[in-house]
MARMIBA-719217 format. One line per field, with one value per residue (C-alpha): residue number from 0; residue in three letters; x, y, z. Coordinates in steps of 0.5 Angstrom, whole numbers, plus 500, padded with zeros to 3 digits. Last residue first. Layout:
REM residues N
i = c(NUM,...)
aa = c(ALA,...)
px = c(X,...)
py = c(Y,...)
pz = c(Z,...)
END
This chain:
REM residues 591
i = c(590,589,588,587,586,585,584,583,582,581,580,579,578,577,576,575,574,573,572,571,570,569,568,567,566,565,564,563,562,561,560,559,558,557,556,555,554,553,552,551,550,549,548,547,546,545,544,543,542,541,540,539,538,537,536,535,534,533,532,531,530,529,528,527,526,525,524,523,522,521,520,519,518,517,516,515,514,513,512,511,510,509,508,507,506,505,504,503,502,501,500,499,498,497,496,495,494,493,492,491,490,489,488,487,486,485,484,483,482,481,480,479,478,477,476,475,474,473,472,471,470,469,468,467,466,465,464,463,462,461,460,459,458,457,456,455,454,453,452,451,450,449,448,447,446,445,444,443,442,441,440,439,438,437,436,435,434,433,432,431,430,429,428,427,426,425,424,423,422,421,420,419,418,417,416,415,414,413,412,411,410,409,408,407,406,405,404,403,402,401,400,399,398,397,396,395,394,393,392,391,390,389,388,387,386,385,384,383,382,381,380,379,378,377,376,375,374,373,372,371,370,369,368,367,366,365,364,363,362,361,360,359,358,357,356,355,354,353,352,351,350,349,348,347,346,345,344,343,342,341,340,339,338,337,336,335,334,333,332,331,330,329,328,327,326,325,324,323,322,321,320,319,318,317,316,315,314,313,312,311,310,309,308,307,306,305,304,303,302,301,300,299,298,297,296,295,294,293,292,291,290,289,288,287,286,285,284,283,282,281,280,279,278,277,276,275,274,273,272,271,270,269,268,267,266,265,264,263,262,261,260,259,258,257,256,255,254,253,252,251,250,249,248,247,246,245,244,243,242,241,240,239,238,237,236,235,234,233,232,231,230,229,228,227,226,225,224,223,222,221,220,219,218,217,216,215,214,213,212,211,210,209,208,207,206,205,204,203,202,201,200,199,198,197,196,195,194,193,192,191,190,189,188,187,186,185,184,183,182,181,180,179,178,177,176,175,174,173,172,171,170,169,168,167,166,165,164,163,162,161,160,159,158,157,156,155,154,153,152,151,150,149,148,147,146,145,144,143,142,141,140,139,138,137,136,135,134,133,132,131,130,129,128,127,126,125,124,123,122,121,120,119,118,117,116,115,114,113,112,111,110,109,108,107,106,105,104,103,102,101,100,99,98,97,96,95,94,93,92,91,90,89,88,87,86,85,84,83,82,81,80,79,78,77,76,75,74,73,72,71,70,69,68,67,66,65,64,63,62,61,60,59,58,57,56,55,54,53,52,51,50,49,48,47,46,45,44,43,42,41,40,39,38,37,36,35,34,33,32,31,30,29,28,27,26,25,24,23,22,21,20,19,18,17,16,15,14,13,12,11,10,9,8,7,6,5,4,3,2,1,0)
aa = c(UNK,UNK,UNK,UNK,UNK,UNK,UNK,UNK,UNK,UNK,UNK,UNK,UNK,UNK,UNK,UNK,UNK,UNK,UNK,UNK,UNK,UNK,UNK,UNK,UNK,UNK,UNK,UNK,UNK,UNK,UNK,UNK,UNK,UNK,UNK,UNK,UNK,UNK,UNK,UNK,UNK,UNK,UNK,UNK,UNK,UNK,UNK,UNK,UNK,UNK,UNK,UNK,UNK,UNK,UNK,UNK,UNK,UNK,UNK,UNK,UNK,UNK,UNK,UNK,UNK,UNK,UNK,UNK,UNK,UNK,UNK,UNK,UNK,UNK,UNK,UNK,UNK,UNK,UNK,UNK,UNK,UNK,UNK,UNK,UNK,UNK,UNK,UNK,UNK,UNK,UNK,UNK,UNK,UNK,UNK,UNK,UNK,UNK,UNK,UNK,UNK,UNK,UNK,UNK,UNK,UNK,UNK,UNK,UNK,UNK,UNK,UNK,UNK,UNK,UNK,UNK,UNK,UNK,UNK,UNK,UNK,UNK,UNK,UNK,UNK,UNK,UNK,UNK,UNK,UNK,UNK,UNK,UNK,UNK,UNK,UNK,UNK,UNK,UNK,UNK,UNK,UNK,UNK,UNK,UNK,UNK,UNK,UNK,UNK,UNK,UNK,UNK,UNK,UNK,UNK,UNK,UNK,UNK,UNK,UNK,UNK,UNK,UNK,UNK,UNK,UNK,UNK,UNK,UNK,UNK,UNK,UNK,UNK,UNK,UNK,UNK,UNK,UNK,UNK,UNK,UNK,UNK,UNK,UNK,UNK,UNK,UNK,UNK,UNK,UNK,UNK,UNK,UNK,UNK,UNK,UNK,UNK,UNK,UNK,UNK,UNK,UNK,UNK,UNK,UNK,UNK,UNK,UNK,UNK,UNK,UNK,UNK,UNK,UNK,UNK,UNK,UNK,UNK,UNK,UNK,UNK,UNK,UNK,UNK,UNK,UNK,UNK,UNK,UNK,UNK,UNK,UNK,UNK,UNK,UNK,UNK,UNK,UNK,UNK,UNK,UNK,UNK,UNK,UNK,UNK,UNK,UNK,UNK,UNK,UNK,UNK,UNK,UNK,UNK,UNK,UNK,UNK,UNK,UNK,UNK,UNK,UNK,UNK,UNK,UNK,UNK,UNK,UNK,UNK,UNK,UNK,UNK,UNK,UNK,UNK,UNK,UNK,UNK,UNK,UNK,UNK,UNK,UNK,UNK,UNK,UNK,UNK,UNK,UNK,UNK,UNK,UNK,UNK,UNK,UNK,UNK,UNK,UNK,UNK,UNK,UNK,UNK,UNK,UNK,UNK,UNK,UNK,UNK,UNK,UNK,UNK,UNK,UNK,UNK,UNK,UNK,UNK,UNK,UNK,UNK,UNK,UNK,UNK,UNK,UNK,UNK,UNK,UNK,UNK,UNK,UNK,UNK,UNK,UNK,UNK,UNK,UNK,UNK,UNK,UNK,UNK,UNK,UNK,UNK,UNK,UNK,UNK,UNK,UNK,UNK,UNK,UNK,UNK,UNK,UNK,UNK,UNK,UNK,UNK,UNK,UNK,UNK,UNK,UNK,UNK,UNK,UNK,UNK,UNK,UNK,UNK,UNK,UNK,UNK,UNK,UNK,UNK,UNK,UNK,UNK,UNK,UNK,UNK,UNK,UNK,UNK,UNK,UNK,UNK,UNK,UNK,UNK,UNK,UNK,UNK,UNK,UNK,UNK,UNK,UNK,UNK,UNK,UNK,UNK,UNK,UNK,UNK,UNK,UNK,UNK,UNK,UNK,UNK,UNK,UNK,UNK,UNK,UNK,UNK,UNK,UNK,UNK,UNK,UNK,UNK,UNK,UNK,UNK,UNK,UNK,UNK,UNK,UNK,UNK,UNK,UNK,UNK,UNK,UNK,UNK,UNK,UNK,UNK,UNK,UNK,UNK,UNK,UNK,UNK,UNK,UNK,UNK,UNK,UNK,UNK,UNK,UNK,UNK,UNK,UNK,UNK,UNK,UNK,UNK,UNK,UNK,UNK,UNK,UNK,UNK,UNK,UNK,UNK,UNK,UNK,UNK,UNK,UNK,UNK,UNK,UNK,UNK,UNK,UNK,UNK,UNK,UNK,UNK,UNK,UNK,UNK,UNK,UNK,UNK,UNK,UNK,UNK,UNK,UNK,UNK,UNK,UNK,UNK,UNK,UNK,UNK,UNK,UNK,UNK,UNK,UNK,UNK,UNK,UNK,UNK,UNK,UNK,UNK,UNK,UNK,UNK,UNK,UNK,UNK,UNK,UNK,UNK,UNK,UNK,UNK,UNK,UNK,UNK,UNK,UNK,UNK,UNK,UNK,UNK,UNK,UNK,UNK,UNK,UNK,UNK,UNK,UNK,UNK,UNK,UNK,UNK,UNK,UNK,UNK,UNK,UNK,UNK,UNK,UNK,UNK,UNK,UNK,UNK,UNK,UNK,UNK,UNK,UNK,UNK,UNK,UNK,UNK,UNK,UNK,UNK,UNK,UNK,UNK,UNK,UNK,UNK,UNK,UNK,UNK,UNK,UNK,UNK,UNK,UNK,UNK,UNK)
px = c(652,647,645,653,655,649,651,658,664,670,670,664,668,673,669,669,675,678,673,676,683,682,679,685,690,686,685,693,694,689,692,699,697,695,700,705,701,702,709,711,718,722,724,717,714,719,717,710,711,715,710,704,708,711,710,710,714,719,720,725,730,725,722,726,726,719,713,707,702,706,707,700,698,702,700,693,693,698,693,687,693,695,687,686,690,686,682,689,691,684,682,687,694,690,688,694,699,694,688,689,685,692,693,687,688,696,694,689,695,699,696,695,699,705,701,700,707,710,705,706,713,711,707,713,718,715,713,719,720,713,714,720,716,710,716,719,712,711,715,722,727,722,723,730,728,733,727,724,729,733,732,730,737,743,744,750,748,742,746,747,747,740,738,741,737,736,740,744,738,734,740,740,732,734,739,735,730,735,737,734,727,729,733,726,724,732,733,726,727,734,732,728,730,733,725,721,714,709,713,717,711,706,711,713,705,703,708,707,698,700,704,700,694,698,703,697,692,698,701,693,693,699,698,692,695,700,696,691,696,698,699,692,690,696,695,687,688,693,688,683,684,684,689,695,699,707,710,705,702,695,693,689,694,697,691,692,698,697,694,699,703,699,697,705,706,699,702,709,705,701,707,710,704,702,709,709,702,701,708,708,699,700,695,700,696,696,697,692,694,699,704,704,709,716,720,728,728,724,728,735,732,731,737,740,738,735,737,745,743,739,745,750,744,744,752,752,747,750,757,754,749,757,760,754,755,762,762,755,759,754,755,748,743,747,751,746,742,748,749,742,743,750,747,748,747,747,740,737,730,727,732,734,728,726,732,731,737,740,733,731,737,737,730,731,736,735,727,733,737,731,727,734,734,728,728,734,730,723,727,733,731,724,724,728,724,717,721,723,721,720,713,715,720,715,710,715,716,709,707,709,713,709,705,711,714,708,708,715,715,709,712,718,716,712,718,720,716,717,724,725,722,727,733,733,731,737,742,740,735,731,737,735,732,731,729,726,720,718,710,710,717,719,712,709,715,718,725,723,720,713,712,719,716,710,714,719,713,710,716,715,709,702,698,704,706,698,699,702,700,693,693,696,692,686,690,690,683,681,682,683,690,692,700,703,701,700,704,710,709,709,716,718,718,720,727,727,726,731,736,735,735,742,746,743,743,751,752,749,753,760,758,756,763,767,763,763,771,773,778,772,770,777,778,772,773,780,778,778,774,775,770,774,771,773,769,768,762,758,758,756,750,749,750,744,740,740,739,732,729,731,734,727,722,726,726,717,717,720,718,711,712,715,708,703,708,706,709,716,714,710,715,721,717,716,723,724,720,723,730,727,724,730,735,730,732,727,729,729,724,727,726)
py = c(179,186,181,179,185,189,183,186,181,179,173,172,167,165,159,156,157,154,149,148,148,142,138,138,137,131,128,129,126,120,118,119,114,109,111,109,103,100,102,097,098,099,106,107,105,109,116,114,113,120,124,121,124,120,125,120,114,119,124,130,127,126,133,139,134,131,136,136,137,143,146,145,148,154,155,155,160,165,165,167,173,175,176,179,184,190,187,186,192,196,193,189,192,199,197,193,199,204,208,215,219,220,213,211,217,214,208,210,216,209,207,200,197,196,192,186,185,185,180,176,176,175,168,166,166,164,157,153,157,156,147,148,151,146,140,143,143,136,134,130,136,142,139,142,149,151,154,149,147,140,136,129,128,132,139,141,138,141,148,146,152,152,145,138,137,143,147,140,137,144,145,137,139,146,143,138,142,146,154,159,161,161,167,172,171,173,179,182,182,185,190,193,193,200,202,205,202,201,196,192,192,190,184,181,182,179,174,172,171,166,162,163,160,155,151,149,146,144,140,136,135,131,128,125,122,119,117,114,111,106,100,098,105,103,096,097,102,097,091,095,091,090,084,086,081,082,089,092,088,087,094,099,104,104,107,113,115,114,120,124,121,121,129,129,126,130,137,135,132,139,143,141,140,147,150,146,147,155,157,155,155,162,165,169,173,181,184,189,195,200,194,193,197,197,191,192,195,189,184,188,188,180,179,183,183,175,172,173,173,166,164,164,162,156,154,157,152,146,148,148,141,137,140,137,130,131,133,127,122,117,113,111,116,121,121,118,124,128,124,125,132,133,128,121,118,111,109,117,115,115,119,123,126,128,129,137,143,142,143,148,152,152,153,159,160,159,164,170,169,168,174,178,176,176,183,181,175,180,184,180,174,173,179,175,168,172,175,182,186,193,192,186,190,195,190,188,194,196,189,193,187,187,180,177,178,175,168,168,167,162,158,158,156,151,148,145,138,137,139,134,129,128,131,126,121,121,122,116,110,111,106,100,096,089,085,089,085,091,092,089,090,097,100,098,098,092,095,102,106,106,106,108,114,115,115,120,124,123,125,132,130,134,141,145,140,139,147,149,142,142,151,149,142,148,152,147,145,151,150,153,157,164,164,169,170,162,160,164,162,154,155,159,153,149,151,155,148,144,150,150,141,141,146,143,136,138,142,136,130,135,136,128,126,131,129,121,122,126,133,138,134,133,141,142,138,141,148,147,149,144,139,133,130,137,143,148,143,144,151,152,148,152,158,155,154,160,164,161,159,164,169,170,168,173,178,177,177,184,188,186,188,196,196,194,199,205,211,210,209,215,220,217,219,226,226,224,229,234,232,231,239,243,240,243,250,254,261,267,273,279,285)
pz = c(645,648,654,656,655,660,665,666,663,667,666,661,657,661,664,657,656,663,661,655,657,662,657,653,657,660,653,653,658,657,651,653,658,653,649,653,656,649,648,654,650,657,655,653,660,663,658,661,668,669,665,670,676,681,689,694,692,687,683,684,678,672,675,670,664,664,664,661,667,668,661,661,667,665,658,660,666,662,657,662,664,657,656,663,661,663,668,671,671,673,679,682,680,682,689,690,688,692,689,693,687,684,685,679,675,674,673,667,664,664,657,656,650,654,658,654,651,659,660,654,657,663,662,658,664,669,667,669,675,677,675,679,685,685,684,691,694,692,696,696,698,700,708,707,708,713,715,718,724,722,729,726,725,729,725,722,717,714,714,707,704,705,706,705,699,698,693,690,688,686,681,680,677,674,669,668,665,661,664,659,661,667,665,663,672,673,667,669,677,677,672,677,684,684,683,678,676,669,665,670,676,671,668,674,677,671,671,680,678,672,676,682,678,675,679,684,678,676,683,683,675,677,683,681,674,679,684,679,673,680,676,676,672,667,666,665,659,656,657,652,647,640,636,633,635,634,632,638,642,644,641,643,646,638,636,641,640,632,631,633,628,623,625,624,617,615,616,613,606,607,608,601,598,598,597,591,590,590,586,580,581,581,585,589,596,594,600,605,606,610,614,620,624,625,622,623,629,632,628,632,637,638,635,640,648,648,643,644,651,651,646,653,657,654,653,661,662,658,662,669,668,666,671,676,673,673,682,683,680,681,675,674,676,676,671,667,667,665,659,657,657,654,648,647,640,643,641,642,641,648,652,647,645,653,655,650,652,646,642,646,645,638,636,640,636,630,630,633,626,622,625,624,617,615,612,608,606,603,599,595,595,596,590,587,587,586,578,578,572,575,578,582,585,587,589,594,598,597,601,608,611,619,617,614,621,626,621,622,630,629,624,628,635,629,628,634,635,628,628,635,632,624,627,632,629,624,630,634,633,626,623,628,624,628,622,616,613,609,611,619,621,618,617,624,628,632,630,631,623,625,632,634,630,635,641,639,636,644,647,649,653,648,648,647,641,638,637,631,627,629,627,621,619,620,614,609,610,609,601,594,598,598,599,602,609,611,605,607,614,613,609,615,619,616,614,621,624,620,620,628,628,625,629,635,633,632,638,643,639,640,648,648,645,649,655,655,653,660,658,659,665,668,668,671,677,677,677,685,691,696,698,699,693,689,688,682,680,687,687,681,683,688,685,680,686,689,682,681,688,693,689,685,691,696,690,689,697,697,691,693,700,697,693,699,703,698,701,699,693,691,696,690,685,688,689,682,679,683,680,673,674,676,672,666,669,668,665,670,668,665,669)
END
């Protein structure tokens, strides 16, 4: 007698019940699904739905399109929305340009000198570790109407052809281009050299097989690197604010809305048309350029490539990047010059008086509350995008591609988006429930108490910061096979005992990295925090974007300074202290 055939159906539906039976009894896991959804809805969706809100309703409160239907027709909109594509459109071929131009040399290239590769990693990195609008600074410092070169050199007198579209373009590509660089420096990596050399070897010359070969493998990659660069550069105030002139952008003009108009139902139309521009572009990215780059270069390549020696190639492209190089490490460089001059564009003399000013005019607060709030942020945004991540790659659970798409969409709402997000979601409660409460009688929980705090600034710094961490978590855990996890559980270990004893462990790399990228993204942040300061919580960044908007460009650069020797320090201890984090004794005697 025959035996019968396993039914396939048979073996997925136990396998299910049995993955059901894991979850349900695993409560330290069903409490992490919990609390990281209510954080999630609470603080990223909750407040972007409040802002939709707002924009769909009238001065009476009613719901009503009209509001929409007014901005899209008021003339400051239009102006600024055409102001913002055409930066944006500019600033992502500028940045891919470049970009991919230091890549080429970096993987292509084979240079005489170190040095060319140590300007790279300064001018890949000097933007991470500095306030956005520093290059903005510098270049006014220069070229501005005092500027160093424009007044003090040429003679020129109240030039103002730097303010506006020209110096946008030229701050925001320099800022933004090593997004670029790092992306295609990846891609080149992952070409297979034989596909080139076979069409070097039929007669090819560099530029056709550029053209022909290594392009068309770009061109996912380079469709992907634009849009990045395309979103950060339309949801940049930062740039606009201090060396935009009259060139206003859909940012800017959302913040003056605010500010100045006090047209809080425009103002809101305006944020809710730029993030659905944002998240639109995000998704494009997001769910088919970047797979189609990833099905297009699969692998690493097989052997070492050949680097160009001819000297045609070699020092064009050397001096091209170089000169780009050292253009932006003067103008790093200049920031703490300029902070030891009496006045600049008129006395010259040296002083320290500008360091003074900025201790004296509440600079120690400010600093104080700044390292303070990101030293908060950063561990637990660190810890929350590796739980994320780890529970997106290794679980299954109905919640799961909600948690994934809401942590990643963050990374596509504009600061100030988020900041009159944050104002509309909690100034009067949750829902506004706040009002119907008599003054001094608001309970807790309708969180009304966040408005104003440095608890809510902590919460915007987390969101704003979340989406990289789990990124780079999702990427490190999907190199780690499960079958380690799955030992653990199977020797009775719980979700809490393997995430913290095996997992983390695991990927303590992507989680250090997670630590220091979010504790500068804090510390540096401008956008997201200019409408939540205030008396009891001004950060440092705020101080010195209004010290550069009033022309105070020493105490700028002053503060600036600090900043960015306060970043840098904070990375090195947290270097230092990662070093052996992790690392048993009997390692640390055999190195």
């Amino acid at each position: 007698m025959e035996a019968k055939a396993a039914n396939p159906n048979d073996y997925r539906s136990q396998s299910k019940k049995l993955d059901r039976k894991k979850f349900w009894n695993d409560p330290i896991l069903i409490a992490m699904i919990v609390i990281i959804t209510i954080f999630l809805t609470l603080f990223i969706v909750y407040p972007l739905v409040m802002l939709l809100s707002e924009a769909l309703r009238n001065s009476d409160g009613q719901f009503t399109l009209q509001t929409i239907k007014d901005t899209l027709t008021y003339v400051t909109f239009k102006k600024a929305f055409f102001n913002t594509l055409k930066l944006g459109l500019i600033v992502g071929v500028t940045s891919t340009i470049v970009g991919m131009l230091f890549a080429y040399i970096d993987v292509y290239v084979k240079t005489k000198t170190k040095i060319l590769a140590g300007l790279f990693n300064v001018v890949a990195t000097m933007p991470v570790v500095s306030p956005p609008f520093v290059l903005s600074l510098s270049l006014i410092m220069l070229f501005g109407r005092t500027g160093f070169i424009t007044k003090s050199l040429l003679g020129l007198r109240n030039f103002a052809g730097i303010y506006g579209l020209s110096g946008l373009i030229i701050v925001q590509t320099l800022t933004f281009f090593p997004v670029c660089y790092l992306t295609f420096k990846g891609l080149l990596k992952n070409i297979d050299p034989s596909i080139e050399e076979a069409a070097r070897d039929i007669g090819a010359s560099r530029m056709k097989v550029f053209t022909s070969v290594t392009l068309p493998l770009m061109l996912p990659g380079i469709g992907n690197a634009f849009l990045v660069t395309f979103i950060e550069s339309i949801a940049d105030f930062a740039n606009p604010m201090i060396i935009g002139g009259n060139y206003d952008t859909l940012a800017t003009s959302i913040y003056l809305q605010i500010t100045g108009a006090l047209n809080k139902n425009i103002a809101s139309a305006m944020a809710l048309i730029l993030l659905l521009l944002t998240m639109a572009l995000f998704l494009l990215q997001k769910y088919w350029l970047e797979r189609k780059a990833t099905a297009t270069l699969t692998g690493k390549a097989a052997r070492g490539r050949i680097l160009i020696e001819d000297n045609s190639v070699r020092i064009p492209l050397s001096i091209l990047a170089g000169a780009v190089s050292i253009f932006v490490i003067v103008l790093y460089i200049l920031i703490p010059v300029g902070s030891l001059f009496n006045l600049w564009g008129r006395d010259y003399s040296l002083t320290l008086k500008w360091y003074e000013y900025t201790f004296a005019s509440g600079g120690v607060k400010q600093y104080r509350d700044s390292i303070t709030l990101a030293l908060i942020a950063a561990p637990i945004t660190s810890l929350m995008s590796m739980l994320i991540a780890w529970m997106v790659v290794k679980k299954k659970f109905a919640l799961k591609g909600y948690i994934e798409f809401v942590s990643m969409m963050a990374m596509a709402v504009p600061g100030i988006v988020l900041g009159i997000a944050y104002i509309r979601g909690f100034v009067t409660g949750l829902f506004h429930v706040a009002e119907s409460f008599p003054r001094g009688q608001v309970p807790w929980w309708t969180l009304q108490g966040l408005y104003g705090t440095g608890v809510l600034v902590v919460l915007v710094f987390i969101v704003r910061s979340l989406p990289v961490g789990t990124r780079n978590g999702i990427a490190a855990l999907r190199q780690i096979d499960k079958s380690i996890e799955e030992a653990a559980t199977d020797l009775g270990a719980n979700s809490g005992k393997v995430f913290t004893s095996i997992t983390l462990p695991l990927i303590k790399d992507s989680f250090i990295s997670g630590l220091i990228t979010s504790f500068v993204r804090s510390i540096t942040a401008i956008s997201a925090i200019i409408l939540l300061v205030n008396p009891k919580v001004n950060l440092i960044t705020y101080q010195i974007s209004e010290s550069a908007n009033k022309g105070y460009y020493g105490a700028a650069c002053a503060a600036s300074t600090i900043l960015i020797l306060i970043v840098y320090a904070a990375i090195l201890l947290l270097q230092i202290f990662t070093k052996y984090f992790g690392t048993s004794r009997y390692i640390k005697r055999e190195e």
